[in-house]
C-alpha positions as CSV (number, residue, x, y, z in Angstrom):
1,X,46.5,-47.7,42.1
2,X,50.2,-47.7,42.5
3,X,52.6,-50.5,42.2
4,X,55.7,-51.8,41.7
5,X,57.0,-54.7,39.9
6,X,60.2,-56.3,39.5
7,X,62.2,-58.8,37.7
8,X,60.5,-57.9,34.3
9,X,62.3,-59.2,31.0
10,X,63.8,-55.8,28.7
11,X,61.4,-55.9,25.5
12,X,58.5,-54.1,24.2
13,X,55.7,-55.6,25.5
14,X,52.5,-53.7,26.0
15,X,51.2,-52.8,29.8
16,X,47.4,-53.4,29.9
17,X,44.9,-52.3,32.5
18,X,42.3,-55.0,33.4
19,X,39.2,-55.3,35.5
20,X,37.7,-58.2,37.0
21,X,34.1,-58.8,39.8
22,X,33.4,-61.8,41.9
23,X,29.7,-61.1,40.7
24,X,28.9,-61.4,37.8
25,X,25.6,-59.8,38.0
26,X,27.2,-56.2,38.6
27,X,28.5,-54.1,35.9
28,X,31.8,-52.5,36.1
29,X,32.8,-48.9,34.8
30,X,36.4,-47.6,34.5
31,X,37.6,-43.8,33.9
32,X,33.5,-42.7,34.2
33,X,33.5,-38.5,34.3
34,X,36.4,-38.8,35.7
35,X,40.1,-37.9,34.5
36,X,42.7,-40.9,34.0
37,X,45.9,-41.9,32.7
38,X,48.2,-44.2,33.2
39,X,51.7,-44.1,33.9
40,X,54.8,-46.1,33.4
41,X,57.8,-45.9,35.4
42,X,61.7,-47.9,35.2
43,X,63.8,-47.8,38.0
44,X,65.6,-50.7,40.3
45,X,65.0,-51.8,44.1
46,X,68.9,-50.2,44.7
47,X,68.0,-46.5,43.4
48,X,63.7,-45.8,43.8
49,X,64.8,-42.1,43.2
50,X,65.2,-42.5,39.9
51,X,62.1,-42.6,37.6
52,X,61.9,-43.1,34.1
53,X,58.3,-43.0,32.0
54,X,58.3,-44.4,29.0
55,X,56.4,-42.3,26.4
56,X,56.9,-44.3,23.4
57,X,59.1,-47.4,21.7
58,X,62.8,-45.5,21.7
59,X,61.8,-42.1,23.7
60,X,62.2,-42.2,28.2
61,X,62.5,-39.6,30.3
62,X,63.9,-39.1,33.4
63,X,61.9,-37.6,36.5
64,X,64.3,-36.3,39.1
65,X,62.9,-36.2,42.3
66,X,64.0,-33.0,44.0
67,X,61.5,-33.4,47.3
68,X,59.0,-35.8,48.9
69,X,56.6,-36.3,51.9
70,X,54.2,-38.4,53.1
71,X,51.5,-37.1,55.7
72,X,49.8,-40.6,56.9
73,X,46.6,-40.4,59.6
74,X,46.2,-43.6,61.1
75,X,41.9,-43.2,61.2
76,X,40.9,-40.7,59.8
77,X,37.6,-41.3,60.0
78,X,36.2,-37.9,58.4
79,X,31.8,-38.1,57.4
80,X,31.5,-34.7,56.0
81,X,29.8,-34.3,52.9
82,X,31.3,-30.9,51.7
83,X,34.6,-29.1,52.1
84,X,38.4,-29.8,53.4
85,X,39.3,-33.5,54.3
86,X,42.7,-32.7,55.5
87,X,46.0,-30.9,54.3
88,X,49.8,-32.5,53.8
89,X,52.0,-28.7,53.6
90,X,54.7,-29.0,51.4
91,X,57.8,-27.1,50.8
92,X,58.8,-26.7,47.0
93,X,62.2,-26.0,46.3
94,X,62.5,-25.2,42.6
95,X,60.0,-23.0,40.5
96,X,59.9,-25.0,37.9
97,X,59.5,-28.3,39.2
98,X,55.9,-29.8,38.9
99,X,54.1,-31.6,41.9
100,X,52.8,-35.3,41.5
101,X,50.3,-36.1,44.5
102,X,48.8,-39.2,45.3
103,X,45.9,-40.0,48.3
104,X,45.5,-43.5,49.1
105,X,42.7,-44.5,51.9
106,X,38.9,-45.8,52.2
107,X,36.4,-43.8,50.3
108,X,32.6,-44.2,50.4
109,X,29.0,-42.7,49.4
110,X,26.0,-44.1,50.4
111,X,22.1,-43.1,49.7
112,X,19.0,-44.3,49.7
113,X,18.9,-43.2,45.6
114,X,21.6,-42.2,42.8
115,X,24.6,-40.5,44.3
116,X,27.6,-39.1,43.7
117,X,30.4,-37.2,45.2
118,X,34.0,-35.7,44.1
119,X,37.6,-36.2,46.4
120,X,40.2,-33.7,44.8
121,X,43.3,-31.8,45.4
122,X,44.1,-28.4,45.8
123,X,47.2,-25.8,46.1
124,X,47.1,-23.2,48.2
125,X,43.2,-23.3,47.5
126,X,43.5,-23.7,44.2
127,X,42.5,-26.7,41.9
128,X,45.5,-27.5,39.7
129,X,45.0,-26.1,35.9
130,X,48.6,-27.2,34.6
131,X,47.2,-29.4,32.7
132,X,44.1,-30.2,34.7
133,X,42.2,-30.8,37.6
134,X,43.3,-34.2,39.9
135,X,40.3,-35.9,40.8
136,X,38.2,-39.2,41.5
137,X,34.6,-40.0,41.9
138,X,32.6,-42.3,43.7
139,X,29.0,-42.8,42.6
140,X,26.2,-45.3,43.7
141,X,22.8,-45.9,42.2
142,X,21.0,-48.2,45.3
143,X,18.2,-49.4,43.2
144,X,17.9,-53.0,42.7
145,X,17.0,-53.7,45.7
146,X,20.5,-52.3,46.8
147,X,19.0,-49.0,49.3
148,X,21.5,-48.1,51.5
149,X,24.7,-49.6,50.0
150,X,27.8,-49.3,52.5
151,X,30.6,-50.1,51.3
152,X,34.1,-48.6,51.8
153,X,37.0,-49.6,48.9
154,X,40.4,-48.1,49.5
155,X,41.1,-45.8,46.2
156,X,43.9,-44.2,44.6
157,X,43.5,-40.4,43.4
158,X,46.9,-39.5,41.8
159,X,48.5,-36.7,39.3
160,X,50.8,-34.1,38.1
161,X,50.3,-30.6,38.3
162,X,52.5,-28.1,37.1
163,X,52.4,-24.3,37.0
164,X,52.6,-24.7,40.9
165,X,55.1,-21.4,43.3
166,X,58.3,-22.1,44.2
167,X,57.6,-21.9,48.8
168,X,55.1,-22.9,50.9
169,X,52.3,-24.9,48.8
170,X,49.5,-26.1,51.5
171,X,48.6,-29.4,49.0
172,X,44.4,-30.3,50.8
173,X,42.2,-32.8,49.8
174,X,38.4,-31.8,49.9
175,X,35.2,-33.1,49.3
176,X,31.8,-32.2,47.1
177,X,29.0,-33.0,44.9
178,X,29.7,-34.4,41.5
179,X,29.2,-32.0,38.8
180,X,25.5,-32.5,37.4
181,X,24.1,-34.9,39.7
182,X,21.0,-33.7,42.1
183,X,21.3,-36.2,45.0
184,X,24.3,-35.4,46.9
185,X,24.4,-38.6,49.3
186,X,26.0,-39.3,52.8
187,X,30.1,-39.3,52.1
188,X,32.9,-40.7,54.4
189,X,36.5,-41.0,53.8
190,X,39.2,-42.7,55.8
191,X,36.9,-45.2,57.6
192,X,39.0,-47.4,60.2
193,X,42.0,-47.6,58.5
194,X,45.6,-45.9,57.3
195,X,44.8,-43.3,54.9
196,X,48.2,-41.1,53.4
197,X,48.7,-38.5,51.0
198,X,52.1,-38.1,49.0
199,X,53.4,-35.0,47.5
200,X,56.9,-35.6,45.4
201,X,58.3,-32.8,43.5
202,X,59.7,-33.7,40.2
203,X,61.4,-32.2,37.4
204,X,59.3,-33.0,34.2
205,X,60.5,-32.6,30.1
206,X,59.2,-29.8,28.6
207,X,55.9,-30.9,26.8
208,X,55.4,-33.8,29.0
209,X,52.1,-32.9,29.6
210,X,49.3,-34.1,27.1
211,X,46.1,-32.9,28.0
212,X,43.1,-34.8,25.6
């Protein structure tokens, strides 16, 4: 969930992540099988080019951004349950640059039972290993009373993968089961509305990537 907020005051205050629900009677479940991480980033309206993530009190790093694109679809509408969503082709320019992606758009899974299903990236038909995989889940249990749940939320998938070619990288987003679960379920991305991915390529310090 990308943002961008200005005007802060300089100090050390901590960033927090919250959560809230309009109904109390539903349970909410951040980060669940799923990687996450959260990053924090300094820059001013007059120069959004240059990042800056604060690691820790005293310690920033810059993140030069060498390249960027945006591939938007304005519905894309896609109900497959398995395989490739869609692709964004990217040219990198350095070989040792790293790649942060980012899809924003509707996601959904529906079933009459338990479901889950996986959206993540690949390069050049490969998942990204440097450090891991960039991934998010959606899963629905429609007990309760709750059989055939329909609900589309606009989510964020987002990350940095390194180790990627210098060239042509053809960045996709696909679709599958979640890893484990039995009932696949009925998936749908990009339902009636703007969907986008973003590939920027940045230049990252070395050991910048802390894999738990």
């Amino acid at each position: 969930m990308p943002a961008a907020c200005w005007d802060l005051q300089a100090s050390l205050e901590p960033m927090a992540f919250l959560e809230a629900t309009e109904f109390p009677d539903l349970r909410d479940l951040a980060g669940w099988m799923a990687r996450r991480g959260i990053g924090v980033y300094r820059g001013g309206r007059e120069n959004l080019g240059r990042k800056e993530r604060r690691e820790s009190p005293g310690q920033e790093h810059r993140y030069p951004v060498l390249n960027i694109k945006q591939c938007a679809w304005q519905k894309l509408s896609d109900d497959r349950d398995h395989g490739k969503i869609t692709e964004c082709p990217f040219n990198k320019l350095s070989a040792n640059s790293s790649l942060r992606v980012l899809w924003n758009g509707a996601l959904r899974v529906t079933s009459t039972s338990g479901c889950c299903k996986r959206w993540y990236f690949t390069f050049n038909g490969m998942e990204c290993s440097g450090p891991l995989p960039i991934e998010g889940l959606v899963f629905t249990n429609a007990g309760n009373g709750m059989n055939g749940l329909n609900i589309h939320r606009v989510s964020s998938i987002e990350g940095i993968c390194s180790g990627v070619p210098k060239g042509p990288v053809n960045v996709e987003l696909w679709v599958r089961n979640c890893e484990g679960i039995s009932n696949s379920g009925n998936a749908y991305t990009g339902w009636n509305s703007v969907s986008r991915v973003i590939v920027e390529e940045l230049m990252l310090p070395k050991n910048s990537d802390d894999m738990k």
